[in-house]
C-alpha positions as CSV (number, residue, x, y, z in Angstrom):
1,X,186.4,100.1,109.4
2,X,187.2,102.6,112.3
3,X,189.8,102.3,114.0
4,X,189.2,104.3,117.5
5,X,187.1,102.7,120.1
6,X,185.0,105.5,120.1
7,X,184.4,105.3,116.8
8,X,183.4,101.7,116.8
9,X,180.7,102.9,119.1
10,X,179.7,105.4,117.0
11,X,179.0,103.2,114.4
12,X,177.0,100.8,116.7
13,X,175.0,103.9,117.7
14,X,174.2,105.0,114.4
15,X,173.3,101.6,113.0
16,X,170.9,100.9,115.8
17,X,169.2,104.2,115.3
18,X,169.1,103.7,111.6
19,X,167.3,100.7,111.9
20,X,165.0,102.8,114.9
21,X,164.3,105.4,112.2
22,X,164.0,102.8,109.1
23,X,161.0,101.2,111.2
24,X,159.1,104.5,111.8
25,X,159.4,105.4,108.3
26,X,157.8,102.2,107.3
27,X,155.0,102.3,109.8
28,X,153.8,105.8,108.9
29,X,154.3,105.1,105.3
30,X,152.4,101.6,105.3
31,X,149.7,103.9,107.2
32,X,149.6,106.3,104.9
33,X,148.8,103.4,102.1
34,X,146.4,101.8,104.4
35,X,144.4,105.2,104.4
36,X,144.8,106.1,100.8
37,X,143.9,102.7,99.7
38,X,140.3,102.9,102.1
39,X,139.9,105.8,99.7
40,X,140.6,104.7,97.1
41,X,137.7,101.9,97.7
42,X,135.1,104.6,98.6
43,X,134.8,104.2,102.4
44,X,134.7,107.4,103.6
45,X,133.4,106.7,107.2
46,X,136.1,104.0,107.3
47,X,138.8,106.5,106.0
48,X,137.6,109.5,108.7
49,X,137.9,107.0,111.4
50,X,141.7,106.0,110.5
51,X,142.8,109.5,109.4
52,X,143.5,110.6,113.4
53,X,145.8,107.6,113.8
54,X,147.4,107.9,110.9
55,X,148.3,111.7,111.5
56,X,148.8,111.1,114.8
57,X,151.9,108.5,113.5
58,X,152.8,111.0,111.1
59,X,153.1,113.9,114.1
60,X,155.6,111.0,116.2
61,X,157.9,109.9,113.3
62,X,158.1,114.1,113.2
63,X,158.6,114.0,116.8
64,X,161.7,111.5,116.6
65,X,163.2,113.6,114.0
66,X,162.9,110.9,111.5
67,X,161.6,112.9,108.7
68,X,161.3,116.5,109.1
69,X,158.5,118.6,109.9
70,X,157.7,120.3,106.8
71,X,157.4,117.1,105.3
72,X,155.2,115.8,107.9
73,X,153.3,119.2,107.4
74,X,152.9,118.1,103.6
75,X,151.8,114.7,104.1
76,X,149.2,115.6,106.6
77,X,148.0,118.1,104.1
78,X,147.6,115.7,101.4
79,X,145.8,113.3,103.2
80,X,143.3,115.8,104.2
81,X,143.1,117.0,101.2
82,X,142.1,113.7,99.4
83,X,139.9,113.0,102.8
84,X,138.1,116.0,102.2
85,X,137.4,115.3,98.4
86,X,136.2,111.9,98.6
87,X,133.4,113.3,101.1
88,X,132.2,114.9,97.7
């Protein structure tokens, strides 16, 4: 346990923004499941529609430096990528 004040606070920060951080990563990835499983059923008007939202929540969990953007960069790749080969 710390033993400073400021290091009490610290902790308090961090934790908070853990939990911040461990929220945005679950909404972008249970969006990213939501789209892939539309997909994976064969809606592909349905999908098109929810693939600007879900990129769009990819592009703000990149813009709260949750995950980085490279791997933002990749997921928003794949996604188009599988978007673009179901229209086939």
């Amino acid at each position: 346990m710390a033993n400073h004040a400021s290091a009490v606070k610290k902790h308090r920060q961090d934790e908070k923004k853990r939990m911040i951080n461990r929220s945005n990563r679950s909404k972008m990835k249970n969006r990213i499941k939501t789209l892939k499983k539309t997909i994976g059923a064969g809606q592909k008007e349905e999908a098109l529609k929810m693939l600007p939202r879900t990129i769009s929540i990819i592009d703000m969990t990149v813009r709260k430096g949750t995950i980085h953007r490279n791997t933002g960069s990749r997921y928003k790749s794949r996604l188009y990528a599988l978007v673009n080969k179901s229209e086939k």
